[in-house]
C-alpha positions as CSV (number, residue, x, y, z in Angstrom):
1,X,95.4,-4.2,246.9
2,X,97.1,-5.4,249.9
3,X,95.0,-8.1,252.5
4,X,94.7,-7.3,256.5
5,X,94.2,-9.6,259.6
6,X,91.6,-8.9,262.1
7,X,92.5,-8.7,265.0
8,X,89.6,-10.3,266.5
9,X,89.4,-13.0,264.8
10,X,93.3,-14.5,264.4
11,X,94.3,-16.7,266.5
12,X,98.0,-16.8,266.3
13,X,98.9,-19.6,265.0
14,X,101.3,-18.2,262.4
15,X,100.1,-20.3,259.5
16,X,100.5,-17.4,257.4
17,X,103.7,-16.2,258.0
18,X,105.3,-19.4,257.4
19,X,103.0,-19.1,253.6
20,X,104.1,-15.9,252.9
21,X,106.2,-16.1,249.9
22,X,107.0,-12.6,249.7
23,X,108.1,-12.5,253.9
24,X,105.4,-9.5,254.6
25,X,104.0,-11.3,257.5
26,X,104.9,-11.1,260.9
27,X,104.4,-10.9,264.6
28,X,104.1,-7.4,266.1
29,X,103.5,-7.6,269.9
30,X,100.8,-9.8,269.7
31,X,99.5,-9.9,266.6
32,X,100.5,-11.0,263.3
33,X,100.0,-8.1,260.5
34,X,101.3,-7.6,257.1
35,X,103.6,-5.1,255.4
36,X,101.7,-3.6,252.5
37,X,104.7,-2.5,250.4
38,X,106.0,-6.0,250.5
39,X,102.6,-8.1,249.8
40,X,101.6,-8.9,246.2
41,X,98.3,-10.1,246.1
42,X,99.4,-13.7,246.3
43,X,96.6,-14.6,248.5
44,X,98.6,-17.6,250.0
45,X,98.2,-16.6,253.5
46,X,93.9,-16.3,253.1
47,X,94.5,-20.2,251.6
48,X,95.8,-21.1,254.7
49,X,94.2,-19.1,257.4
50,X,92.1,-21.2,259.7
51,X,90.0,-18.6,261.2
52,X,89.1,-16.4,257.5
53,X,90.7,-13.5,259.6
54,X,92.9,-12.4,256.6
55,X,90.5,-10.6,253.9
56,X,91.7,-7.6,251.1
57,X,91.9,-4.1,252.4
């Protein structure tokens, strides 16, 4: 199961991009989201979100 980032909640700071071992984060426009066929479940970027705005879809 692949995680998403509200919206609402993130902040940009790109914390989790920089985490992502797997590089299926990134900055669209102006918000970060991730690329479900390239996450693994790692849950590296929810370790390091500030805000809890990444949870599982």
């Amino acid at each position: 199961m692949a995680y998403v980032i509200s919206k609402d909640d993130c902040i940009q700071c790109g914390a989790c991009e920089t985490e992502c071992p797997h590089g299926a984060i990134s900055l669209e426009g102006d918000f970060y989201v991730i690329d479900e066929t390239k996450c693994e479940d790692c849950a590296s970027c929810v370790d390091v979100c500030p805000t809890g705005s990444i949870s599982q879809k």
